[in-house]
C-alpha positions in Angstrom: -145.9 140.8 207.6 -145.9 141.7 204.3 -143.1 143.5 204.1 -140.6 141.2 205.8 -138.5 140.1 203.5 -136.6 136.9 203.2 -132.4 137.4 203.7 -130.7 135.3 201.5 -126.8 134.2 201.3 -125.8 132.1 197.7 -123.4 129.9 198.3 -121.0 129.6 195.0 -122.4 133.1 194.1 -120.5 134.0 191.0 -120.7 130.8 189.6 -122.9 130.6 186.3 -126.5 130.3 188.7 -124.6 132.2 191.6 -124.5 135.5 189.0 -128.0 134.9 187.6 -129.9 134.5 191.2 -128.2 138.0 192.4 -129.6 139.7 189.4 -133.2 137.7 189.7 -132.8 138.9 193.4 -132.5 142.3 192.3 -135.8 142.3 191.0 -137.6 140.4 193.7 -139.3 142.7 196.6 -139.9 139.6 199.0 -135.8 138.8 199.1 -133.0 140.5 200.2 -129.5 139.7 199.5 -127.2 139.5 202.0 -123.8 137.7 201.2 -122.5 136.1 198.1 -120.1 133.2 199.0 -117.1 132.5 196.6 -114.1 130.5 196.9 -110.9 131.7 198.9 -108.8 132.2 195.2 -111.4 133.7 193.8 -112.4 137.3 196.2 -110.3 139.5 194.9 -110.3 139.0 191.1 -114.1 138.7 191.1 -114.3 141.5 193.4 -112.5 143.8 190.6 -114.3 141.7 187.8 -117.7 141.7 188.8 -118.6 144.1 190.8 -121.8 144.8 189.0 -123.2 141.9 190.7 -123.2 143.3 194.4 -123.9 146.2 195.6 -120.5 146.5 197.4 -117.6 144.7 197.8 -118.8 144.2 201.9 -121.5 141.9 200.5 -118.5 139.1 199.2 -117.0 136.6 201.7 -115.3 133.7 201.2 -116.5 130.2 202.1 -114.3 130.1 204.5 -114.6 133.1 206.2 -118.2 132.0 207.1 -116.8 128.8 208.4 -114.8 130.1 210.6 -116.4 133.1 211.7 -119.8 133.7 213.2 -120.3 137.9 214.2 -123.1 139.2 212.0 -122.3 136.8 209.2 -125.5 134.6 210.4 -127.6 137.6 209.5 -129.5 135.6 206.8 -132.5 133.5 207.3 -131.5 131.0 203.8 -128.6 129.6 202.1 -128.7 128.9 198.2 -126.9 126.4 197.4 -125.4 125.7 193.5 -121.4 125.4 194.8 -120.0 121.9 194.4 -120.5 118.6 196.7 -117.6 119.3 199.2 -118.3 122.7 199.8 -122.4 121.9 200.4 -121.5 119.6 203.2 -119.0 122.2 204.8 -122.0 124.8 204.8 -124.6 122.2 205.8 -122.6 122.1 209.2 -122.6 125.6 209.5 -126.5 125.7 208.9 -126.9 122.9 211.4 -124.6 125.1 213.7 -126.3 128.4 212.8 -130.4 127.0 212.3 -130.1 128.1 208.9 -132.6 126.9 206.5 -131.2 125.9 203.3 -132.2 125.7 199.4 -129.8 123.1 197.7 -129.2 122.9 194.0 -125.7 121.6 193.7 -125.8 118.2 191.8 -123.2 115.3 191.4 -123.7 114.2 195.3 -122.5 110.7 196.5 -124.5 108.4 198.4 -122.6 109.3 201.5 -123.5 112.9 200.4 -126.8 112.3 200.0 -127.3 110.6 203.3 -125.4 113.5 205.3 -128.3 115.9 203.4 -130.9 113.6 204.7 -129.6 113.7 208.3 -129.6 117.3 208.0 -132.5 117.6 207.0 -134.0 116.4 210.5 -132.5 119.0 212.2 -133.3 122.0 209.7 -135.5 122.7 206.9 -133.8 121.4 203.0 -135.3 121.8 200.1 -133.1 120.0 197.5 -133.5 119.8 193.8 -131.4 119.0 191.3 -134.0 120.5 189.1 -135.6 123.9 190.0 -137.6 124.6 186.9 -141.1 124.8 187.0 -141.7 122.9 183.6 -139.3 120.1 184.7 -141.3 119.6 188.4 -144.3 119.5 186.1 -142.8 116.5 184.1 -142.2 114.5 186.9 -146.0 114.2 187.6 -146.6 113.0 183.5 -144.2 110.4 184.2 -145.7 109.4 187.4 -148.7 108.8 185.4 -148.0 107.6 182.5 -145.2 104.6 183.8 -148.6 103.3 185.9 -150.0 102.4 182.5 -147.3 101.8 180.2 -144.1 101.3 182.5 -144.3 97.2 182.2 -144.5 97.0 178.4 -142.4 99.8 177.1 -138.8 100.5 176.4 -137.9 103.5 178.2 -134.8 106.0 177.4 -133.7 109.4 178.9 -131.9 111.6 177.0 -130.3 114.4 178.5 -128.1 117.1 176.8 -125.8 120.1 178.9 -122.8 122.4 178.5 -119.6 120.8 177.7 -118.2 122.3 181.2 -120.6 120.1 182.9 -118.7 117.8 185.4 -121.2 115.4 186.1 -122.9 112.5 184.4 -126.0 111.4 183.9 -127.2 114.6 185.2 -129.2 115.0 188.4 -131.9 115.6 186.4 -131.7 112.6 184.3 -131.1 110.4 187.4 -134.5 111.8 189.4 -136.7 111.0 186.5 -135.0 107.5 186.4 -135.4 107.2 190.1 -139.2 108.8 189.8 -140.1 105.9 186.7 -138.6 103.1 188.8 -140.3 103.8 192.1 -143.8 104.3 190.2 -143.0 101.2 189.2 -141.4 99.4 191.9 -138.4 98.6 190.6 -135.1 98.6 191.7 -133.1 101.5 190.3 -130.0 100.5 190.7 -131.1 97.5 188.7 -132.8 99.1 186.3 -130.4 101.8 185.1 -127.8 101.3 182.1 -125.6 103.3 181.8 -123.4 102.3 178.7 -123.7 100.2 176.0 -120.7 99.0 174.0 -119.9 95.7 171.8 -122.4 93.0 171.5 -124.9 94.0 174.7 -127.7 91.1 173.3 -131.4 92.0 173.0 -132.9 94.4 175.3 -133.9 93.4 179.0 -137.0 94.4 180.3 -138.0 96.6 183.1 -134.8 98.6 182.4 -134.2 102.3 181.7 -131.6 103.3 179.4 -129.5 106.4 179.7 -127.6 108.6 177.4 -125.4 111.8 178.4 -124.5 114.7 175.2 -121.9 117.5 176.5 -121.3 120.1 174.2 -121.6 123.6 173.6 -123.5 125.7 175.7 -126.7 124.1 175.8 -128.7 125.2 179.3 -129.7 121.8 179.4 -131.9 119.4 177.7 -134.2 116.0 178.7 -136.0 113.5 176.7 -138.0 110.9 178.0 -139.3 107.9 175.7 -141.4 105.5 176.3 -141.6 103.0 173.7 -143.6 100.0 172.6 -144.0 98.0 169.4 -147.2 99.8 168.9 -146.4 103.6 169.8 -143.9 105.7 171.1 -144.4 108.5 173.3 -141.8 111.5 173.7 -141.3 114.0 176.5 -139.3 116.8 175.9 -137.6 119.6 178.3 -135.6 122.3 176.8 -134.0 125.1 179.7 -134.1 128.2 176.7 -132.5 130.6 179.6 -131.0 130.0 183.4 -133.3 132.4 184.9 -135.7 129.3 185.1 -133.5 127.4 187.4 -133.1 130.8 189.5 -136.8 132.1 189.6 -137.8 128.3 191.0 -135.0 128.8 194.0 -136.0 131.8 194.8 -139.8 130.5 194.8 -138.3 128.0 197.0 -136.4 130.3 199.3 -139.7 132.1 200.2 -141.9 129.2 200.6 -139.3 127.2 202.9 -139.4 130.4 205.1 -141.7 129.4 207.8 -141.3 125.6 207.4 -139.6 123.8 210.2 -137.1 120.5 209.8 -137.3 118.1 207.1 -136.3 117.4 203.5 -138.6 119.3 200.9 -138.5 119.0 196.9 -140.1 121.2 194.7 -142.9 118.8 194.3 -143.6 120.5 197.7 -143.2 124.1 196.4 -146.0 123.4 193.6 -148.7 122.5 195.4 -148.8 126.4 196.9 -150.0 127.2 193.7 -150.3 131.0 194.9 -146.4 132.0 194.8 -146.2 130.3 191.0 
């Protein structure tokens, strides 16, 4: 058993995480690649581009290739994920249609999005994350923690810095640990969150958490979170140095979810196997 290896296809594969997961594949002896999926405009000048990222040109199809066809392209046991909203929900039905398991870390979802995930997810094994760092997963648990004692008498702010070619805002990030604080807390999230201040916003309400969103550059990606009282302040801080975080947590992922059956994971989930860490 051992030796069985887990066969993997990336969905958005020569995207910036697409590229970094085939060359942390590379190096992994429990996965296999088996097909990178790109956009239909984009197979034949990646193909001549980047061809250091496959092992042949066989292992690139397009997204809709595997939509429409089904002989030997089902060959895989897991999808990654990191594509964009539209195109996860176009390869959740062909997981659904295929009993493919899937590892999700596309961000920027919908609520109509996110329930389609969640139905999904009781007919085939998801693990989604908008966050697949280690450190990050850690974080959530501090939180957790430390909202139970302070949470009702301190000001709290996340502060999250990306890339400027980052399309969506807050990010995903940013919005879990909001949505972590407020359910330790039992508040309302959709309440709770602000999202912009501007002019004369009057003193600060309580039981509220604030958000602010930096683009620029090419930071990885950045989080802050403050609690802060008229006493003390306390500061959590998350900086990605390199994108082979986000990829070695997936592919942790891909191999735990391996012999899991239906349902919606997180990597809360992965981290309590303490043994593939």
């Amino acid at each position: 058993m051992k030796n069985i290896k887990t066969k993997i296809a990336i969905s958005g594969a020569l995207g910036r995480m697409g590229k970094i997961l085939i060359k942390e594949i590379k190096k992994n002896k429990c996965i296999k690649l088996i097909y990178g999926l790109v956009p239909n405009t984009q197979i034949k000048n990646h193909c001549n581009n980047d061809k250091k990222y496959f092992l042949n040109k066989k292992k690139f199809l397009t997204t809709l290739s595997i939509l429409k066809k089904n002989k030997n392209i089902s060959s895989f046991d897991t999808l990654i994920d990191f594509s964009t909203p539209c195109t996860t929900i176009k390869m959740i039905e062909y997981c659904i249609k295929y009993k493919k398991k899937m590892i999700i870390g596309t961000t920027g979802f919908n609520p109509i999005q996110i329930n389609i995930i969640k139905k999904a997810s009781k007919i085939i094994p998801i693990l989604y994350s908008p966050n697949f760092s280690i450190g990050i997963n850690v974080i959530h648990k501090i939180i957790q923690y430390i909202s139970n004692i302070l949470g009702n008498n301190s000001d709290i702010e996340i502060i999250e810095s990306h890339h400027r070619n980052k399309i969506d805002a807050p990010s995903g990030t940013a919005l879990q640990l909001g949505k972590i604080i407020s359910k330790s807390m039992n508040w309302n999230f959709n309440e709770s969150a602000i999202f912009s201040r501007y002019g004369n916003i009057g003193t600060r309400k309580n039981h509220t958490i604030g958000f602010s969103t930096i683009r620029e550059g090419n930071t990885i990606g950045e989080h802050t979170i403050l609690f802060s009282n008229e006493h003390e302040k306390i500061s959590i801080k998350h900086k990605a140095i390199n994108r082979s975080v986000f990829a070695k947590g997936a592919l942790k992922a891909a191999i735990w979810i391996h012999n899991k059956k239906k349902g919606l994971y997180n990597m809360s989930d992965v981290l309590h196997n303490i043994s593939i860490l």
